[in-house]
C-alpha positions as CSV (number, residue, x, y, z in Angstrom):
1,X,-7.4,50.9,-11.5
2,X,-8.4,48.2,-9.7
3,X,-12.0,46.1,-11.0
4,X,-13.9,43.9,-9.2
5,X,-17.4,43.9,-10.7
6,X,-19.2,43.9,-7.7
7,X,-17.4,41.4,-6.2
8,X,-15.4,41.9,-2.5
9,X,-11.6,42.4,-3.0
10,X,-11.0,40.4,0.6
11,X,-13.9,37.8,-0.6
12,X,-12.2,36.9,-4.2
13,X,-8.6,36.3,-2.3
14,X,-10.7,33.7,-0.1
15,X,-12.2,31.8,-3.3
16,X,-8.7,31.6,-5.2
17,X,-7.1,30.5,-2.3
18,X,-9.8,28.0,-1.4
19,X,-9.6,27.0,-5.3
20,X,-5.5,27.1,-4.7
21,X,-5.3,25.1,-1.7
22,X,-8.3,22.4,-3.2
23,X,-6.0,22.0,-6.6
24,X,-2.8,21.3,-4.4
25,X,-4.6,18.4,-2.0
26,X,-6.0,16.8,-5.5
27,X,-2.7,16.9,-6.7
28,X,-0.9,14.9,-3.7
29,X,-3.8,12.4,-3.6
30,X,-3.3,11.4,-7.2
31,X,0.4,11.5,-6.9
32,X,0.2,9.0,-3.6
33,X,-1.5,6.4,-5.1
34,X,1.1,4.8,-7.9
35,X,1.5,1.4,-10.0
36,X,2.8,-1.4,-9.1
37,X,5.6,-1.1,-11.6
38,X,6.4,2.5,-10.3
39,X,7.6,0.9,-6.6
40,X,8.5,-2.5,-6.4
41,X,10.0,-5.0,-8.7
42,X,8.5,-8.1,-10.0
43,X,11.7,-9.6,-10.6
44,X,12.8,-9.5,-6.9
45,X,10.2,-12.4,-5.1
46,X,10.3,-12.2,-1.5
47,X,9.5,-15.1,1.2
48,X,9.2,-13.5,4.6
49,X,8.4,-15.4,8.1
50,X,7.6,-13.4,11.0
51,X,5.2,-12.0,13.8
52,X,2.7,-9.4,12.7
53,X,3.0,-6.0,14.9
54,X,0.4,-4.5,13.1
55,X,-2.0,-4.2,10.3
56,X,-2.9,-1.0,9.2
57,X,-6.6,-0.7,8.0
58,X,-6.0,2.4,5.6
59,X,-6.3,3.9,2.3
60,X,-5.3,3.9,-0.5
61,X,-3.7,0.7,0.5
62,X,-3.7,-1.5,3.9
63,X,-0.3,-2.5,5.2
64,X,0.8,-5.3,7.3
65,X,4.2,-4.8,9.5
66,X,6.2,-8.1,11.0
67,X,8.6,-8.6,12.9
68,X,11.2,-11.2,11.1
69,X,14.4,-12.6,12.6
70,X,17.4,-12.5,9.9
71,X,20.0,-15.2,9.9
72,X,22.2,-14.0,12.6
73,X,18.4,-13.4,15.0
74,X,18.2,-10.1,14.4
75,X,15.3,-8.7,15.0
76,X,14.2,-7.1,11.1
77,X,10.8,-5.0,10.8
78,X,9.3,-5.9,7.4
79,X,7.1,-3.2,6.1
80,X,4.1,-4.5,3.2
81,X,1.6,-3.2,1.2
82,X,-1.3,-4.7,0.6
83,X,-4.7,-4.3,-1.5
84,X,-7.3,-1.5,-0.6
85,X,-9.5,-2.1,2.2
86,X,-12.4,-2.9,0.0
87,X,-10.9,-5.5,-2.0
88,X,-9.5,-7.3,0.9
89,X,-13.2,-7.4,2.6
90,X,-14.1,-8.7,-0.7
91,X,-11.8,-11.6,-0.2
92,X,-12.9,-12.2,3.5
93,X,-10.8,-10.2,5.1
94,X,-11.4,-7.3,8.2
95,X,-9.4,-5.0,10.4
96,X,-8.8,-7.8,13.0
97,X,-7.9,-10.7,10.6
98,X,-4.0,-10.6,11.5
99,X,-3.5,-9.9,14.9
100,X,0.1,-8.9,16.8
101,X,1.9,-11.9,17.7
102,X,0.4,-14.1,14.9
103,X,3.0,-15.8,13.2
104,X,2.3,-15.5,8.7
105,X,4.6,-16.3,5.6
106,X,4.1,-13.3,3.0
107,X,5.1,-13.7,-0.7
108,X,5.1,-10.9,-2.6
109,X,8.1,-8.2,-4.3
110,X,10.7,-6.7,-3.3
111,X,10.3,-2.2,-3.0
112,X,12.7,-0.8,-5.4
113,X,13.9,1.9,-3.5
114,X,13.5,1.2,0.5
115,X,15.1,-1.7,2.0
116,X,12.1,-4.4,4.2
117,X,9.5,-3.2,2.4
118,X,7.3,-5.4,0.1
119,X,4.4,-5.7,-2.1
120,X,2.3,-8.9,-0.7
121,X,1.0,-11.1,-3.2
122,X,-0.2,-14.1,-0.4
123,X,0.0,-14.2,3.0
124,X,-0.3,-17.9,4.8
125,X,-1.7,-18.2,8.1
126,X,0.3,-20.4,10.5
127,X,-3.0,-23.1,9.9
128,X,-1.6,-23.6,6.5
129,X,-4.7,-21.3,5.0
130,X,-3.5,-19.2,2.6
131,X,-5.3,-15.8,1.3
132,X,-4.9,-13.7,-1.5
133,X,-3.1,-9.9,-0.4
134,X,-4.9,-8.0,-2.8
135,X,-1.6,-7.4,-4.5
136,X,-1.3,-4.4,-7.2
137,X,1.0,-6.8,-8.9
138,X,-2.2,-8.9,-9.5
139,X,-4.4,-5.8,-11.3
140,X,-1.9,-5.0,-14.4
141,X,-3.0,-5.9,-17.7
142,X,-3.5,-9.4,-18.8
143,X,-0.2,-9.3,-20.8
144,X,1.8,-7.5,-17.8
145,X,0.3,-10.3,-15.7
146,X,0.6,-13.4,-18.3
147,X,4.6,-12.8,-18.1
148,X,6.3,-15.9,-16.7
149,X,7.6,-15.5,-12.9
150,X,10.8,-15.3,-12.2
């Protein structure tokens, strides 16, 4: 025998799936965001050159793409992460800092896993004016971050 204390059979499947469906978004959020240690790899530096495509103004983390020519002139397209939106503004930074066609050097590390994609540390400015990419590799702990660079 079915119990449901007052309580509408058709109305309880609603909350649990509400509650179901609420736990399961939590759970990807959480699981999207990750350490720097987690994706990329501090000892693989990067120096890239090319033409931003686009900078993506997003959360958890902005991204800037470029368009880099290899060796032989092939045309690459470089894929990296940078801080969140808020700690970039912090640093002087807005949606329309980098435009397309603006040629920047990035620094940063190499992704473990996926090939042309990076973690900026810096990215120059073809002035020569260099700012900070709100890098994750630049929030660990002081000891992670004290380690000598390779």
């Amino acid at each position: 025998m079915l119990v449901t204390l007052g309580v509408d059979v058709n109305m309880r499947s609603k909350v649990l799936l509400a509650a179901g469906l609420s736990a399961i978004v939590t759970a990807t959020s959480v699981s999207a965001h990750h350490s720097f240690a987690a994706e990329y790899d501090r000892d693989k530096p990067v120096t890239v050159i090319g033409e931003v495509t686009k900078l993506l103004w997003t959360n958890p983390h902005a991204r800037v793409q470029l368009d880099v020519k290899d060796k032989s002139g092939t045309v690459e397209s470089w894929d990296f992460e940078l801080g969140p939106p808020t700690a970039l503004m912090r640093q002087g930074w807005n949606r329309n800092s980098l435009k397309p066609g603006q040629i920047v050097t990035v620094n940063g590390f190499l992704s473990k896993d996926e090939p042309h994609v990076a973690n900026a540390r810096t990215v120059t400015l073809a002035d020569g004016r260099q700012v900070f990419a709100g890098s994750s590799f630049d929030t660990q702990t002081p000891a992670a971050a004290g380690r000598p660079q390779h």
